[in-house]
C-alpha positions in Angstrom: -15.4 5.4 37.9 -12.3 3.2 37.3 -14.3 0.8 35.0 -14.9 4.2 33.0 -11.2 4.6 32.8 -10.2 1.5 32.2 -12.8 1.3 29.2 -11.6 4.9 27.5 -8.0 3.3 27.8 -8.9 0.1 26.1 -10.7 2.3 23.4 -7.9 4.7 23.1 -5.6 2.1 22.8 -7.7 0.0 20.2 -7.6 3.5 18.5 -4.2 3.8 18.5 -3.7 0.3 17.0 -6.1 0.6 14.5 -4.6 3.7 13.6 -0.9 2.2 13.5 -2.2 -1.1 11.2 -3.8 1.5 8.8 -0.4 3.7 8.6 2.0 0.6 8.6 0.1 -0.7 5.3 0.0 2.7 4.1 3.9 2.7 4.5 4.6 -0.7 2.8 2.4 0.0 -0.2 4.3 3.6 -0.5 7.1 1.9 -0.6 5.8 -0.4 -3.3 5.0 2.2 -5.3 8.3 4.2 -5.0 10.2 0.9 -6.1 7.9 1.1 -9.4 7.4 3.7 -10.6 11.0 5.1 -9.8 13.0 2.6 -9.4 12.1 0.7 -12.3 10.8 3.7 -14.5 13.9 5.4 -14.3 16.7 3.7 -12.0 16.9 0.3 -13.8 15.7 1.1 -16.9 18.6 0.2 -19.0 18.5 -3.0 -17.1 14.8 -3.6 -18.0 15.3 -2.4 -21.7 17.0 -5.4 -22.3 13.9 -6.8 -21.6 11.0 -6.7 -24.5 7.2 -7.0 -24.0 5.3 -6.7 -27.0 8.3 -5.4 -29.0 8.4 -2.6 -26.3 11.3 -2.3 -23.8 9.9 -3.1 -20.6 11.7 0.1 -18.9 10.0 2.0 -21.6 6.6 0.2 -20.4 7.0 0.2 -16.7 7.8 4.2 -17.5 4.7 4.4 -19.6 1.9 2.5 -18.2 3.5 -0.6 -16.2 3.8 2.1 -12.7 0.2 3.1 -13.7 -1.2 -0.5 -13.5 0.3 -1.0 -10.3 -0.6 2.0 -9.1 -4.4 0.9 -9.6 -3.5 -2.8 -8.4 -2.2 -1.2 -5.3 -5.6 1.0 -4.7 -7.8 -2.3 -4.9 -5.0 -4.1 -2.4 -5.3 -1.1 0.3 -8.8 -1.6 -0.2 -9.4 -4.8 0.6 -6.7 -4.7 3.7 -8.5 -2.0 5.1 -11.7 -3.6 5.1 -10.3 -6.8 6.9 -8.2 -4.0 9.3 -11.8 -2.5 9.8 -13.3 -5.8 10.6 -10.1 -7.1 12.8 -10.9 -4.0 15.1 -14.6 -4.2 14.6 -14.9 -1.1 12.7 -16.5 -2.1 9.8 -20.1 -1.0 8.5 
């Protein structure tokens, strides 16, 4: 019986781990996202618009499409550091 026990612990608390790697990354990469697309779309954008990328000001670009880009970057980044989360905890298909 206590092998039973200690055995729904250790899956529990593989669980629980798994479950706090996937939200900690979650948390970083929101916190990524927040510092584009609204920190440099609209809090520094004078700062950036000093900046030109193709004769656009780059606060005017992050605004327009630069948060957008990162935005799909950050998809194919959670992506891939789930699936190595997934294989870390044996998870994966």
């Amino acid at each position: 019986m206590s092998e039973e026990n200690s055995s729904s612990e250790e899956k529990k608390k593989s669980a629980d781990d798994y479950w706090r790697a996937n939200l900690r990354l979650m948390g970083y990469l929101l916190v990524v996202w927040f510092a584009v697309s609204y920190g440099c779309g609209i809090l520094f954008v004078d700062q950036l618009d000093e900046i030109r990328i193709g004769g656009f000001k780059l606060g005017f670009w992050f605004a327009q499409q630069g948060s957008i880009y990162v935005f799909v970057a950050l998809i194919f980044f959670y992506v891939w550091k789930m699936n190595k989360i997934d294989r870390e905890f044996d998870l994966d298909e």
